[in-house]
Every structure is written in C-alpha cells, then in structure tokens.
C-alpha positions as CSV (number, residue, x, y, z in Angstrom):
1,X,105.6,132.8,130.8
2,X,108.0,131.8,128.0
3,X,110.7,133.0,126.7
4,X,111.3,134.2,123.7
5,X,114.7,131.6,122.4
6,X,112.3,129.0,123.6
7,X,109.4,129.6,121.5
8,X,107.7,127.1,119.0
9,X,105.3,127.2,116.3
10,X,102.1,126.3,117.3
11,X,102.5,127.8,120.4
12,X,99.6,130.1,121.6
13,X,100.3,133.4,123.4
14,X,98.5,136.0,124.4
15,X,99.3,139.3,122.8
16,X,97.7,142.8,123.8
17,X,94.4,141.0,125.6
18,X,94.0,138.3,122.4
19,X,95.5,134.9,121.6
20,X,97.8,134.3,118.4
21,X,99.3,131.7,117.2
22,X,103.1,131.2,116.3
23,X,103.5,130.3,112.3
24,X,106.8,131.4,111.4
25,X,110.2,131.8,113.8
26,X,112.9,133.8,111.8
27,X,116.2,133.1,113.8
28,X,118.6,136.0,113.2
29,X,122.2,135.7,114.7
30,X,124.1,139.0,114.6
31,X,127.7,138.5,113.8
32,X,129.4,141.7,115.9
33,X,130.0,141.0,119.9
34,X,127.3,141.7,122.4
35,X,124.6,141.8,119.8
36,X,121.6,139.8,120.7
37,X,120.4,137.0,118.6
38,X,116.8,137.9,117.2
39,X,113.5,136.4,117.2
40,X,111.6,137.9,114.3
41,X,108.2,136.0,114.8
42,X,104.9,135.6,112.8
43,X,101.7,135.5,114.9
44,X,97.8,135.2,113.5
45,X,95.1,136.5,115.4
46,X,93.6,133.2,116.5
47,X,90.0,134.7,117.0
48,X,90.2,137.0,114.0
49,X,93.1,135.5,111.4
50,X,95.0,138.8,111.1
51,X,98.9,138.2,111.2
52,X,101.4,140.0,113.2
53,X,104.9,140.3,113.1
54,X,107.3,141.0,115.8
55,X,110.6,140.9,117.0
56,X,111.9,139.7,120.2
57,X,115.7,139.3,121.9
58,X,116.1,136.1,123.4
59,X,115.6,137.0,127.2
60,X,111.8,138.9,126.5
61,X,109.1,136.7,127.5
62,X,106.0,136.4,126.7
63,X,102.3,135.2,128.4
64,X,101.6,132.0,127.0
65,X,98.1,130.5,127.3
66,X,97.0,127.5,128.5
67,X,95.0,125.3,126.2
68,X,93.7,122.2,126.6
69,X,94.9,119.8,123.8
70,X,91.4,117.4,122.6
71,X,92.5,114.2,120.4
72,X,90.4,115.3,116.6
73,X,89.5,113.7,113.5
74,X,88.5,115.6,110.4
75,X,85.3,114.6,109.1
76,X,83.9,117.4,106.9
77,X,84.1,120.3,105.0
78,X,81.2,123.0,104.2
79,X,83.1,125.9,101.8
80,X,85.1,127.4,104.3
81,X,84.0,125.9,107.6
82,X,86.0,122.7,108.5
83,X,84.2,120.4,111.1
84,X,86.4,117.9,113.3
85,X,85.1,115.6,116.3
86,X,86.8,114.6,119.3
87,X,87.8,110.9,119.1
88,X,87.1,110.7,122.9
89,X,83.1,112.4,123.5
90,X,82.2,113.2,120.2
91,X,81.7,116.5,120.6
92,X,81.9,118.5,117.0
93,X,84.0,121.9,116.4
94,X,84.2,123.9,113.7
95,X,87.1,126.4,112.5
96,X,87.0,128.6,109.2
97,X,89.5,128.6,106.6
98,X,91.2,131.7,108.1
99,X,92.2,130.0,111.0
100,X,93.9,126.9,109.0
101,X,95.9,128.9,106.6
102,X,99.1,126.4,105.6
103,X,97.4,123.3,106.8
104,X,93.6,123.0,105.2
105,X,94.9,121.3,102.3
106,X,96.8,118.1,104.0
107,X,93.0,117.6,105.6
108,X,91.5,114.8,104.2
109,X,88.2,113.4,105.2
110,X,88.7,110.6,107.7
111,X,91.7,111.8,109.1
112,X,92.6,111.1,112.8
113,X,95.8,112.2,115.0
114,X,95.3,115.6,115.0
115,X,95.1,117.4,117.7
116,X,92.8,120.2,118.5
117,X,94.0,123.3,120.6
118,X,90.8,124.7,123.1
119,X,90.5,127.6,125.2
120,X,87.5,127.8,127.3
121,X,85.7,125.3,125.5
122,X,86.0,126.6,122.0
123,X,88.5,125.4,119.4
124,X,91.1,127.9,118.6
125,X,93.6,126.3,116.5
126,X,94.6,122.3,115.2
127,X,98.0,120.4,115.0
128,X,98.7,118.2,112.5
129,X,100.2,115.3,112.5
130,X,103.8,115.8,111.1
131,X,103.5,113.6,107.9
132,X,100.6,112.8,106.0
133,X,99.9,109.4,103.9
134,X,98.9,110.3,100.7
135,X,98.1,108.6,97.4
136,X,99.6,109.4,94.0
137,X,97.1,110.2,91.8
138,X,99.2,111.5,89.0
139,X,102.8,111.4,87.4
140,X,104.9,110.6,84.7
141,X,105.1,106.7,84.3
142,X,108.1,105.2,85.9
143,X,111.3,105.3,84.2
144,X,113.2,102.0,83.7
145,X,116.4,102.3,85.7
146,X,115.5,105.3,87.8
147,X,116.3,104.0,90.8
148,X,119.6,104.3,90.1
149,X,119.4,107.9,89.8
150,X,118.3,110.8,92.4
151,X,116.2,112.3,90.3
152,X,112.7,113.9,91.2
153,X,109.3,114.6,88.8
154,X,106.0,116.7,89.9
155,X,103.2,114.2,91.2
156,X,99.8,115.5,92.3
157,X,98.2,113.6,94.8
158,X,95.2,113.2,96.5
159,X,94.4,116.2,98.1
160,X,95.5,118.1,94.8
161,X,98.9,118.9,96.3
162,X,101.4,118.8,93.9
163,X,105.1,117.4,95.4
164,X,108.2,116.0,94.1
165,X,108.9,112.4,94.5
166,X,111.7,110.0,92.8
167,X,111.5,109.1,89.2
168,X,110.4,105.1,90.0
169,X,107.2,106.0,91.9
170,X,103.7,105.6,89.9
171,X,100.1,106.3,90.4
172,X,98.3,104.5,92.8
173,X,101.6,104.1,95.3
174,X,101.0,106.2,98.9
175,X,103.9,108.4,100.0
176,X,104.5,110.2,102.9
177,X,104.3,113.8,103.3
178,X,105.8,116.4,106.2
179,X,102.9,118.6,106.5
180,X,105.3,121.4,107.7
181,X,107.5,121.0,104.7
182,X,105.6,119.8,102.0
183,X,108.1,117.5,100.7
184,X,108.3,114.0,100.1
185,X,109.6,111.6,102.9
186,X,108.9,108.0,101.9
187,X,107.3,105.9,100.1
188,X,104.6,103.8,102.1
189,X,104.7,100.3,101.9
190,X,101.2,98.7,101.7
C-alpha cells in the first residue's frame, strides 16, 4: 500500500482489478483551516491506454503493484510497435504507441538506460532516463556576442523535437534534454 502524499509518477497501481500508471500529480493545497491538501492524479490504463483521473486526500492509500524493473535498450520501431531488449538475457518486448504517450519521441534507436517495468513476465510500461543527449540538427547560426546575453532560439534536433537552447549554440553541437520537461539543460561537451 502507498499513500496517496507519497505517490510518484511512474508508479504503477492497481485500480478496480487493472494496473495504471501515474503520469500527472496535481498538488492542490487549500488555503482555509482543516482542509486537506489534494491529490488530483492522472492514471493510464497500462493494459488498455485509457486515462483516468482521480482525486485523493493525502491519508487514502492505494494498492500498488509490484513490478520487476529489467535494464532495456531501444532498438526498433515498426509504425506503432516499439521493440526494446534487455541488456542482461536479451530477451525482446514490445509496447504500442498507446502505452508511451509523452516519452516515444525522446527514443532513439540505440538507446540504453532505460528501464523497463514487468509484471508477470510481460512489459507494462518504460522509464526513461531523465535527460536525453541529443544533436542539433537545425537553428539559426550563432550570433556573435550571444553569450553575453540569456537569450534562447527554436532548434530542432534529432529526433524532430523542437526545444529552446541559447543563442551561441549551432548545428552539429549535442545538448542535453530532461525528458520529463522538454527543456534544454546543457550543452554536451564532446
């Protein structure tokens, strides 16, 4: 059991006899005395992709579900199908689209250090790392003196991602990425 004030995205609960995954937390603190603070919380059907909403107080608890956590790298997709293998007995699993709403476009092929979540042998859901490495593929050219400034321009970068990054950056430079965020961290040194 967990309780509701302690809950985290990603986590995995099971909700009316099916598993769902948290995506969004909506923290709402009441300003009058005695009120409760709020959990208004975004589940998806992890078998099925439907979302849920639903509110909690911060002393309900709910069943969360054991999964076992499988070290994956993303080697493929096929339309909507996304195959990964585990880096440790190269087993293959494959999720649909549906199931990586808000994180299938920070895949790229090759990618390691994501994790997969199983239950009973079958892959349910993924966590990404929390920044990505990716390379500028277009922008504005640099501007001379820029750095001096904290200004930002649209680049779009690898995976077709548009982000904002600081005026001095160019194509062919790799920045980091939060993949919960979307927004630019650092630039990566090579």
């Amino acid at each position: 059991m967990i309780k509701a004030n302690s809950i985290k995205k990603g986590n995995i609960v099971d909700i009316g006899g099916q598993p769902h995954q948290v995506k969004d937390i909506d923290v709402q603190t009441p300003s009058a005395r005695g009120s409760n603070t709020l959990y208004k919380v975004r589940f998806i059907n992890v078998v099925t992709g439907q979302k849920l909403d639903q509110t909690y107080k911060g002393n309900d608890t709910l069943e969360e579900l054991e999964m076992e956590r499988r070290p994956v790298s993303f080697i493929y997709r096929n339309q909507n199908l996304f195959t990964f293998m585990d880096s440790e007995n190269f087993e293959q699993y494959t999720l649909g689209a549906a199931s990586l709403e808000g994180r299938m476009e920070w895949l790229v092929e090759g990618m390691e250090e994501i994790t997969a979540l199983l239950l009973d042998g079958r892959i349910m859901a993924i966590d990404l790392p929390a920044a990505v490495d990716l390379e500028i593929v277009e922008t504005a050219p640099a501007l001379k003196g820029a750095s001096a400034t904290n200004r930002n321009k649209p680049a779009t970068l690898a995976n077709g991602i548009t982000v904002l990054v600081p005026e001095y950056l160019t194509p062919g430079e790799t920045i980091r990425v939060n993949t919960e965020t979307g927004k630019f961290m650092s630039r990566v040194k090579s």
